[in-house]
N, C-alpha and C positions, 0 to 999 in steps of 0.2 A: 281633401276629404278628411275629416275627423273620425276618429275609432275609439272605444276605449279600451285598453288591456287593465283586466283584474287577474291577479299573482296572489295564490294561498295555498298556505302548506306550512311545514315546519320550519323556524327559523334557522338559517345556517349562514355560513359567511358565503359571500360574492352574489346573492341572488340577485341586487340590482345590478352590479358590474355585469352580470351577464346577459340580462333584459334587455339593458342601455346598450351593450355590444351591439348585441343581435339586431337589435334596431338600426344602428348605426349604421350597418355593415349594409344594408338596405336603405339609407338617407332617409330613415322617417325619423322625424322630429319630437322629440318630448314635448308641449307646449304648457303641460300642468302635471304633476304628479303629487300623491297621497301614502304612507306607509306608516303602519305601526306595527309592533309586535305584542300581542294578548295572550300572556301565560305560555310564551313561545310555539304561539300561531304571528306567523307574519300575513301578514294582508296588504296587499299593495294597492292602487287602481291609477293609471295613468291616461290624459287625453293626449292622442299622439295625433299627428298630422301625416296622412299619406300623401304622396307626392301624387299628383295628379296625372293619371297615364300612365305611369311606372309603376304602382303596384297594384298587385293583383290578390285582394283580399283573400279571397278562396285558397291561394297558396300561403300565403302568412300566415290563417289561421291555420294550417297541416303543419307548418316549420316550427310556429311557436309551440302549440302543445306538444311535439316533439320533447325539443327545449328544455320543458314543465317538465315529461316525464325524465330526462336524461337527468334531473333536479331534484327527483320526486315530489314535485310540486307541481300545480293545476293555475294553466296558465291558459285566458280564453281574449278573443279578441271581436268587437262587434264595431258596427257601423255605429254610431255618436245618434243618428236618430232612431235603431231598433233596439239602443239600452234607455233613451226618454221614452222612451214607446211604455217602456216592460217596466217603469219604475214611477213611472203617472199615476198618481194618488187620485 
């Protein structure tokens, strides 16, 4: 199953090393990811890949925004067809 996680808030050092942890620690897979920083707003959006049967969306997204705020950054995760749903021109 595909998700996408979007990361934004104030730029500071380790925000992906810590994303990518998190994930990893979990065996969900990066398969694309996106980052810049705009007048030091970082913006991040990555498509990750959940392991099928092993993760449980509804808990990832409580752990991640977690995360976000331990960061103070706003860190959200959806299902790969409820963010084309929301973003269908």
């Amino acid at each position: 199953m595909n998700a996408i996680i979007t990361v934004v808030g104030t730029d500071k050092v380790g925000i992906i090393a810590r994303v990518s942890a998190f994930l990893a620690e979990r065996n969900i897979n990066i398969e694309d990811i996106s980052q810049t920083v705009l007048s030091g707003n970082f913006v991040m959006m990555m498509m990750v890949d959940l392991p099928a049967g092993k993760a449980d969306l509804e808990t990832i997204k409580i752990d991640i925004a977690s995360l976000g705020e331990s960061m103070n950054v706003s860190i959200s995760i959806m299902h790969e067809r409820v963010f084309s749903a929301m973003h269908r021109i």
